[in-house]
C-alpha positions as CSV (number, residue, x, y, z in Angstrom):
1,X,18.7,28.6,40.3
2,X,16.6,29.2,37.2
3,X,12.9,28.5,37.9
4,X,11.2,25.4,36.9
5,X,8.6,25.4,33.6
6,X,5.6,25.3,34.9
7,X,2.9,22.7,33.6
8,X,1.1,25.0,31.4
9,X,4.4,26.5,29.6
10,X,5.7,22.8,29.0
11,X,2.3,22.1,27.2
12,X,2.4,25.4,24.8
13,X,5.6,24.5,24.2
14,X,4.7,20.9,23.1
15,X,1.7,21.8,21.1
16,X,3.9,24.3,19.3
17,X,6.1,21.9,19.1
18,X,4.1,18.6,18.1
19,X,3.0,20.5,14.4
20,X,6.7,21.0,13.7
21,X,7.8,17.3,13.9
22,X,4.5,16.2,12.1
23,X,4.9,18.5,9.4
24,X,9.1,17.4,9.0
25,X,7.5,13.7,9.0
26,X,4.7,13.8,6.1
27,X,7.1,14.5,3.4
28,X,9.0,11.5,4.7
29,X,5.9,9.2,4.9
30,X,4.8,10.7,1.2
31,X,8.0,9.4,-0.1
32,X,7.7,6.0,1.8
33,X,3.8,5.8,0.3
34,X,5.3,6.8,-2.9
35,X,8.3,4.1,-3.0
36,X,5.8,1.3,-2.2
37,X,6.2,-1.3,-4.7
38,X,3.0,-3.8,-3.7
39,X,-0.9,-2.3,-3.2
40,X,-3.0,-2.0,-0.4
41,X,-4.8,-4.9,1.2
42,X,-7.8,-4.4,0.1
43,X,-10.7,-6.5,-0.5
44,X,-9.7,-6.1,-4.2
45,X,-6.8,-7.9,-3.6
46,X,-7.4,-11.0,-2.4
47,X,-10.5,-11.3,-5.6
48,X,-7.3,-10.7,-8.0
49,X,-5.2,-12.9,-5.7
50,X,-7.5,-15.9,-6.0
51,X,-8.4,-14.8,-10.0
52,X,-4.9,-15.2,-10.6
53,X,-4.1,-18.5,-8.2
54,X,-6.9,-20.1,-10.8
55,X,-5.7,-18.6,-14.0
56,X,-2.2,-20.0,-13.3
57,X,-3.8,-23.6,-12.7
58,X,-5.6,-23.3,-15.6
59,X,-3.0,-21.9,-18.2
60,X,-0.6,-23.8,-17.1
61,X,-2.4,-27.2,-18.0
62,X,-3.7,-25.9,-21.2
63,X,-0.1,-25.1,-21.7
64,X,1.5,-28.1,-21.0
65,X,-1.3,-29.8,-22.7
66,X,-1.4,-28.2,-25.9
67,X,2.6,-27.6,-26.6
68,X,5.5,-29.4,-25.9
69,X,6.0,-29.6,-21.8
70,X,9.6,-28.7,-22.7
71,X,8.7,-25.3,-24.5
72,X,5.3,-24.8,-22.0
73,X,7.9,-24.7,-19.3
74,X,10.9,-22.0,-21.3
75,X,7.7,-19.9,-22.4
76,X,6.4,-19.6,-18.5
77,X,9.6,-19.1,-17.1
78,X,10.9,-16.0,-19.9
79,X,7.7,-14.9,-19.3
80,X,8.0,-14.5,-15.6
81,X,11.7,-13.3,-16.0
82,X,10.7,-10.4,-18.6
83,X,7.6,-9.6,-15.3
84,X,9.5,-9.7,-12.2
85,X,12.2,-7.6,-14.6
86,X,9.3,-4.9,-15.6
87,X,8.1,-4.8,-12.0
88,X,11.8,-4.5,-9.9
89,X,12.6,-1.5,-12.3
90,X,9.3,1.0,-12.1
91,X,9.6,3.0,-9.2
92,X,6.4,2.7,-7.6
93,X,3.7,0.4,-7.7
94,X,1.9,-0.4,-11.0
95,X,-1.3,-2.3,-10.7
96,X,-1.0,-3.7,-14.6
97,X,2.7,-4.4,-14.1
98,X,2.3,-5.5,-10.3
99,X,-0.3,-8.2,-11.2
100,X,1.3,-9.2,-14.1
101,X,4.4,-9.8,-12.3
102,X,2.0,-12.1,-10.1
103,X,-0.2,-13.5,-12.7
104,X,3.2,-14.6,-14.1
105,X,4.4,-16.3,-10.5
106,X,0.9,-18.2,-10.2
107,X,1.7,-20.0,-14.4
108,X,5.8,-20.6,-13.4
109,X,5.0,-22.0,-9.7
110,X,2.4,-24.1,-10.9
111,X,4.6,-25.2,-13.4
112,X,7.4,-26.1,-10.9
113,X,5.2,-27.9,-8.8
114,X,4.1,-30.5,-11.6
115,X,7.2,-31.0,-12.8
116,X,8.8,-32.4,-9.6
117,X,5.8,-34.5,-9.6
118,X,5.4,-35.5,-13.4
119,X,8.8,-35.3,-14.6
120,X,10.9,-36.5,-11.7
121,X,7.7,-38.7,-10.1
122,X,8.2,-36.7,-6.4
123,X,5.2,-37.9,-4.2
124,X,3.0,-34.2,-3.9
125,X,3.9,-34.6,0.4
126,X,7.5,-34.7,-0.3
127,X,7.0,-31.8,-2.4
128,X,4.9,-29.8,-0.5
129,X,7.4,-30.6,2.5
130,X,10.0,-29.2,0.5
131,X,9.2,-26.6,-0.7
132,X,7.2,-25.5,2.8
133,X,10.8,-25.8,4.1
134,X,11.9,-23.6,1.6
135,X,9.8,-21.0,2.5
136,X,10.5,-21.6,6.3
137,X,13.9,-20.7,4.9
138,X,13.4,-17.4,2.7
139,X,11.1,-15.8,5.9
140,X,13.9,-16.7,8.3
141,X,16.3,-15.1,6.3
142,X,14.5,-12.2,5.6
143,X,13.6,-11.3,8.8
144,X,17.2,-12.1,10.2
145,X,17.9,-9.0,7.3
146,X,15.1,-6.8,7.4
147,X,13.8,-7.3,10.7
148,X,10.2,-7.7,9.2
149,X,8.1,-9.7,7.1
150,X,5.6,-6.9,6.5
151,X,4.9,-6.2,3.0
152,X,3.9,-2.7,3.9
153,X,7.7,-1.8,4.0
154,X,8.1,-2.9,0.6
155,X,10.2,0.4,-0.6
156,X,13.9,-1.2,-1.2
157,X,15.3,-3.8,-4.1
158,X,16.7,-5.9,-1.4
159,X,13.1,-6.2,0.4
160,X,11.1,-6.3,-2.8
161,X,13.6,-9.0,-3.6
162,X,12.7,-11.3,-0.6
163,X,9.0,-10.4,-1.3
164,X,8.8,-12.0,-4.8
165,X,11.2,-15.0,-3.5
166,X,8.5,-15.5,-0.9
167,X,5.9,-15.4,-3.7
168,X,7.2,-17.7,-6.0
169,X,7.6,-20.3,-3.1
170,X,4.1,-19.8,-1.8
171,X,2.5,-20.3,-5.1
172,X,4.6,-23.7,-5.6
173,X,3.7,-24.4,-2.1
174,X,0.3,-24.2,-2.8
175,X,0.1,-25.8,-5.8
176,X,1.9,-29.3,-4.3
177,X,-0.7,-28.7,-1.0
178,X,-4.1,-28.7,-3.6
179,X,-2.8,-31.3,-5.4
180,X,-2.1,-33.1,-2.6
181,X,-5.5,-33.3,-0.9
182,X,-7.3,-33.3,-4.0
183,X,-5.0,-36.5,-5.3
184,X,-3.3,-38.2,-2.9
185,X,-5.8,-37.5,0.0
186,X,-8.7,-38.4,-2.4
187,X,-10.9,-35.8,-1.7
188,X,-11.1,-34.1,-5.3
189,X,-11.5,-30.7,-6.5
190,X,-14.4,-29.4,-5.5
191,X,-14.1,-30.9,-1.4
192,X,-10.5,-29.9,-1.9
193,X,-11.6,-26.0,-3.0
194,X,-14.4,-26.6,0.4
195,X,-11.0,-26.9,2.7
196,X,-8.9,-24.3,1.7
197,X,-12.1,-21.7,1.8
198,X,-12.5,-22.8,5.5
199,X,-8.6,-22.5,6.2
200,X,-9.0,-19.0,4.2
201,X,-11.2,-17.9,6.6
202,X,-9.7,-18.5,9.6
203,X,-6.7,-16.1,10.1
204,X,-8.8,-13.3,9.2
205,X,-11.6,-14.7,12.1
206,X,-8.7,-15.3,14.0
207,X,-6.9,-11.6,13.6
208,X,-10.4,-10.0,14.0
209,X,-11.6,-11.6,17.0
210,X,-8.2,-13.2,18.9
211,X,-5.7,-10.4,17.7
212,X,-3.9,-13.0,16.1
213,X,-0.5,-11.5,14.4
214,X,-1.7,-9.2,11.1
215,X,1.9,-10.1,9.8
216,X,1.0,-13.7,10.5
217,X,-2.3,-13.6,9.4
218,X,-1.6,-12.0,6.0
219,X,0.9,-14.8,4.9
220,X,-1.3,-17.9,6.1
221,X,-4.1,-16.7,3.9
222,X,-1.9,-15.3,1.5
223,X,-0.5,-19.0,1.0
224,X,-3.8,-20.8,1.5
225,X,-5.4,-18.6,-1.9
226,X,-3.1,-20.8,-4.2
227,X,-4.8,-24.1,-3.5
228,X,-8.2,-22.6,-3.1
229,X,-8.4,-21.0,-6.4
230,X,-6.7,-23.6,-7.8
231,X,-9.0,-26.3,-6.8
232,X,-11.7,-24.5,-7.5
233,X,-10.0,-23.9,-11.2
234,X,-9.3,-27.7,-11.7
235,X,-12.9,-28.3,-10.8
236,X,-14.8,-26.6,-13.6
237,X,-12.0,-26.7,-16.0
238,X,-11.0,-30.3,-15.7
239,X,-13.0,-33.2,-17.8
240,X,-15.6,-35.0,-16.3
241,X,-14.1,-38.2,-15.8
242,X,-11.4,-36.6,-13.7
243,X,-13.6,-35.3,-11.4
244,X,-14.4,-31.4,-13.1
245,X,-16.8,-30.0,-14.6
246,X,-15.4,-30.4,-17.9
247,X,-15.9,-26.4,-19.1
248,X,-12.1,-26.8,-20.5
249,X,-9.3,-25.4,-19.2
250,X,-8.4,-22.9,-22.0
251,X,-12.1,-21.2,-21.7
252,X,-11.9,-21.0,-18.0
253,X,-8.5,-19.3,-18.6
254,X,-9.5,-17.0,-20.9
255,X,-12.7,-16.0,-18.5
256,X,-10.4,-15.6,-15.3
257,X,-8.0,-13.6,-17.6
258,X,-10.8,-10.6,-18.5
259,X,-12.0,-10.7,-14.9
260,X,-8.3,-9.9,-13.7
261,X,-7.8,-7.6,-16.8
262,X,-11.6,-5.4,-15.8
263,X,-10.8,-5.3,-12.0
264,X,-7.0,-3.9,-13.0
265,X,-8.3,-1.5,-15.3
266,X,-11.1,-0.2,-12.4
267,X,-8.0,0.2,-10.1
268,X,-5.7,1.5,-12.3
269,X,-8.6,4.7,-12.6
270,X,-10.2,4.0,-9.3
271,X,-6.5,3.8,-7.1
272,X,-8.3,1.8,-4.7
273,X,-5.7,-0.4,-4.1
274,X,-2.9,2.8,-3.3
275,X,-4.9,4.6,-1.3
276,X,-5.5,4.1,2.9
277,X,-3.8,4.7,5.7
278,X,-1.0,2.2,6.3
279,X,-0.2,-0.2,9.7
């Protein structure tokens, strides 16, 4: 009978060991970092998250305002087509073509939120209903697939594909819920921006000091930045008589656009948004 390791050997062996398996793993998690497709979440991102949830409200009105609703619509939706095409085919993540892509989803969803309303007269509850549904539907499925909604695993087509689906649905989603309490609730733009800042705030007070879900957590306030910075966008650029400010929707447009354009330069040189240590 051969004699049994004793404690001491078994440790050696495992602290000889332990190096080997870490150093056969970090060119695997390199790669993984590498293949990411979506940044960090950073403090960075939501402020360009919000920027672009209000640049959307606002283009898209002076759009739809300015040139025929017909051609506002084909323009937003090549444009978004030509982005999510740009972003699906670089390898890694991009911040100019990554927030493009998005700044692209917040002008198309808004879009596709007014038009169920305007064009086909759908109340903003059944709309928001419906397309909350749809979202209910897109995480289901994606989870049934993937087995996680994290968008830290974003490194295959198939998963970057269910991430931009859920996008586009959460920025419709949010434009019908805005509308909603702003319009049909009565409460206006500015009360209206008041709500959704509170509601932004909870998941993260919730994560911090209830361990509530991160996965959870993330998409809550992820879907609650559309109708905050969009109310807050309809405030200062809608006319007085409508409740706003009345600064104009193309000038608060073009305003939100260089403060997305400065903070994507400063990561595109700082790589704030790529660097960290990952969940």
């Amino acid at each position: 009978m051969s004699n049994p390791i004793s404690q001491h050997q078994a440790d050696a062996q495992a602290e000889t060991f332990a190096p080997r398996v870490r150093a056969k793993a970090e060119p695997i998690n390199r790669a993984m970092h590498v293949l990411k497709k979506v940044p960090e979440i950073t403090v960075y991102f939501w402020i360009i998250k919000l920027l672009t949830t209000a640049m959307g409200e606002t283009t898209s009105d002076y759009m739809v305002n300015h040139i025929d609703p017909v051609i506002a619509v084909a323009i937003g939706g090549l444009g978004l087509l030509a982005a999510l095409v740009l972003q699906l085919v670089v390898r890694r993540y991009v911040p100019s073509i990554y927030w493009l892509a998005v700044v692209m989803v917040a002008i198309f969803g808004t879009m596709a939120a007014d038009v169920l309303h305007i064009g086909l007269g759908i109340p903003y509850l059944v709309s928001t209903v419906f397309f909350a549904a749809a979202l209910a539907v897109i995480f289901g499925v994606w989870y049934a697939s993937e087995k996680t909604l994290s968008i830290h695993s974003i490194y295959t087509l198939r998963r970057e594909l269910f991430y931009w689906a859920t996008i586009i649905t959460t920025f419709a989603l949010g434009t019908a819920l805005g509308d909603m309490t702003a319009s049909t609730l009565g409460l206006g733009y500015l009360s209206s921006g008041m709500l959704f800042a509170v509601l932004f705030a909870l998941p993260a007070l919730a994560y911090w000091l209830l361990g509530l879900n991160e996965i959870l957590a993330f998409w809550f306030a992820y879907i609650v930045t559309r109708p905050l910075g969009a109310s807050f966008a309809d405030w200062m650029g809608k006319p007085k008589s409508a409740g706003g400010v009345g600064i104009g929707t193309g000038t608060v447009s073009l305003v939100l656009a260089i403060l997305i354009v400065g903070f994507i330069v400063y990561l595109t040189i700082s790589h704030k948004d790529s660097k960290g240590k990952q969940p």
